[in-house]
Structure formats: structure tokens, C-alpha cells
Wavefront OBJ file of the C-alpha trace (Angstrom):
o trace
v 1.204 -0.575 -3.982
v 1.153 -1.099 0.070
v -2.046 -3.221 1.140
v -3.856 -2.049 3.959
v -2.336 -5.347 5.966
v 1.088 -3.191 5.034
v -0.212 -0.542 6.240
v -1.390 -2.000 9.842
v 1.213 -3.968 10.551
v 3.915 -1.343 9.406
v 5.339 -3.083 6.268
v 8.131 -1.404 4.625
v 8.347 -0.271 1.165
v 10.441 -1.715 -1.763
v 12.617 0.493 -3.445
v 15.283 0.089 -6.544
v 18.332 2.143 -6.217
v 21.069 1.329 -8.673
v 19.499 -1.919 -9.539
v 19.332 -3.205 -5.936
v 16.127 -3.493 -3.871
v 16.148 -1.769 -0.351
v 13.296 -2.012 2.391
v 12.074 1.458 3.962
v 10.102 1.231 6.896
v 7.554 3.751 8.073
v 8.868 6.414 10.124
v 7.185 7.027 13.584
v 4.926 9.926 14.213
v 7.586 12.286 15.749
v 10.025 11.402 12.886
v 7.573 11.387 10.095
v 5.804 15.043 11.239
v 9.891 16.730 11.470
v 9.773 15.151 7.473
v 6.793 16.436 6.462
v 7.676 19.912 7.724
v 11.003 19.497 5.070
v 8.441 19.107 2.336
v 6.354 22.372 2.907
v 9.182 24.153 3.473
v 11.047 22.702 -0.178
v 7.167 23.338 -2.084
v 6.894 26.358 -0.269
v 9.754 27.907 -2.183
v 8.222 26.459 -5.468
v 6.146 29.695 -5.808
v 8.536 32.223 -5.762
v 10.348 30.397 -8.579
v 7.231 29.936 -11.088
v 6.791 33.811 -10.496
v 10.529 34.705 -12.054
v 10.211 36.553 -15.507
v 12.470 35.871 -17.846
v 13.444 39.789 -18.938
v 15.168 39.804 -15.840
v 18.587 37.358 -16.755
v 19.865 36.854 -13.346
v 16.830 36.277 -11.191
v 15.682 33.881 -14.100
v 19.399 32.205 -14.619
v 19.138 31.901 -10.485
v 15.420 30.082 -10.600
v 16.720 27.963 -13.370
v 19.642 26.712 -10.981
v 16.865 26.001 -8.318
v 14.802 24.308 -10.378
v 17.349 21.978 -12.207
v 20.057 21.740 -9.706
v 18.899 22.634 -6.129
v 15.207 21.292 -6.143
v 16.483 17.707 -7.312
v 19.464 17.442 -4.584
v 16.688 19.070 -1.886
v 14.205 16.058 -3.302
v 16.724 13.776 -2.266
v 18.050 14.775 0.709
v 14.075 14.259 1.408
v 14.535 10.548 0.334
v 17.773 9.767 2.027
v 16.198 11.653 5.156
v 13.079 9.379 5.189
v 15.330 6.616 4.638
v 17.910 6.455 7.157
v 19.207 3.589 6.866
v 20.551 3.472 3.543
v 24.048 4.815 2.339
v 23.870 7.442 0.783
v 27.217 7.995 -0.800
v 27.486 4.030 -1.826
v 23.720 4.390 -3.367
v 24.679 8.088 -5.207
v 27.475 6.148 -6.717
v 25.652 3.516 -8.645
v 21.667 4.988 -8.252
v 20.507 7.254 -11.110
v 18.161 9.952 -10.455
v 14.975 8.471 -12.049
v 15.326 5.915 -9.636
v 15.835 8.428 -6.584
v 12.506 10.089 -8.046
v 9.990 7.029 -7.699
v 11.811 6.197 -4.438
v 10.432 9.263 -3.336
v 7.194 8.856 -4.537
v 7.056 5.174 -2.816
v 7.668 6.985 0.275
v 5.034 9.783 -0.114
v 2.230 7.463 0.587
v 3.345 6.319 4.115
v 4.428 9.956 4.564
v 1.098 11.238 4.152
v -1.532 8.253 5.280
v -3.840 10.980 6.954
v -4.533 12.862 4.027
v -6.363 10.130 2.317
v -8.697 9.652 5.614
v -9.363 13.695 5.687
v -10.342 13.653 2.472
v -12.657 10.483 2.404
v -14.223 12.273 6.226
v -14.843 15.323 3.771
v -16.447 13.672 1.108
v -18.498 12.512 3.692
v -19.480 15.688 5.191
v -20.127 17.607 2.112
l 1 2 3 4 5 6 7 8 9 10 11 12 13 14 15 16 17 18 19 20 21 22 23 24 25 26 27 28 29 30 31 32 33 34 35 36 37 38 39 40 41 42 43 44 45 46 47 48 49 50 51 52 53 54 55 56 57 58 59 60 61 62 63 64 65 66 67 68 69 70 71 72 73 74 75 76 77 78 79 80 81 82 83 84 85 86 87 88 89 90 91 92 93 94 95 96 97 98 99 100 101 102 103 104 105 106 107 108 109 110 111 112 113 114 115 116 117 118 119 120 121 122 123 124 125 126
């Protein structure tokens, strides 16, 4: 959990990826708002997918293979995107996708810091 002295002064976040710790700093505004437009655009498709019926075999075969093959590789091209740094192909070798997963969600914090002032400024308003 990132402090709010973490948070001023830019701290990175600790990550394990095939038992190793790594560092990932905050990106800057320009950066971090071209990321957060990947996002939308991977939950954006999210919908269509929960809509597929299953009397229909290929359309629900073809959501499956979104769901369990093309969502996870999106979610981490997300990660390795945020986290530029890193090698990818010497991480993929030895990380396992759990890992990968709360890597992401250590990153989805300093993605996202503005959402948690909008919503305290609303529950101040209303």
C-alpha cells in the first residue's frame, strides 16, 4: 500500500515477477492519460462478450477465446506498457500469470489517483 509521502514524492511501486522484486515508477501525465485510454478501450469490449449466448457455438467458442486467451495477454500488454522498463520476454520466461495479475493491480492505483479525489469532492457535494 503506497503512503501518501509515496504518493508526493513519486515513489515507485514494488512488484514480484518470477520471484524477483522490480520498482515501477509513476508514469507522467501525458504517458499515464495514452494508458488509461488502453484500459477503456480493453473494458470497453468486455460488454459485447458478457452479451454472447451460448446457442450460438461459434460466437460463444469466439468470446470464450477472448475471455481466456486474449483478455489475459491484452491485461498484460497493459502491465508491461505501464512498466517500461522491465523485460518483458526475460520476465514471461520465469513470471507466472498470478503474479502478472497483482502487478497490475499495484499499478492501478497510481494509474488512477484522480478518481479517489472525484469521488471524496462528490461525497462532499451530495
Amino acid at each position: 500500500m503506497r503512503t501518501e509521502e509515496d504518493k508526493v514524492f513519486k515513489s515507485p511501486v514494488k512488484v514480484v515477477l518470477g520471484g524477483q522484486e522490480y520498482e515501477i515508477a509513476p508514469l507522467v501525465i501525458k504517458e499515464s492519460r495514452e494508458w488509461r485510454k488502453k484500459i477503456v478501450a480493453l473494458m470497453g469490449n468486455l460488454k459485447d462478450l458478457a452479451s454472447i449466448k451460448t446457442d450460438d457455438p461459434n460466437a460463444f467458442e469466439g468470446a470464450l477465446n477472448s475471455l481466456l486467451i486474449s483478455v489475459p495477454d491484452a491485461a498484460a500488454d497493459l502491465f508491461f506498457s505501464y512498466a517500461k522498463g522491465l523485460k518483458r520476454d526475460e520476465i514471461e520466461a520465469v513470471a507466472t500469470d498470478e503474479e502478472i495479475s497483482q502487478a497490475l493491480q499495484e499499478v492501478m492505483p497510481m494509474a488512477f489517483p484522480l478518481l479517489k479525489g472525484l469521488a471524496g469532492m462528490a461525497r462532499r457535494i451530495l
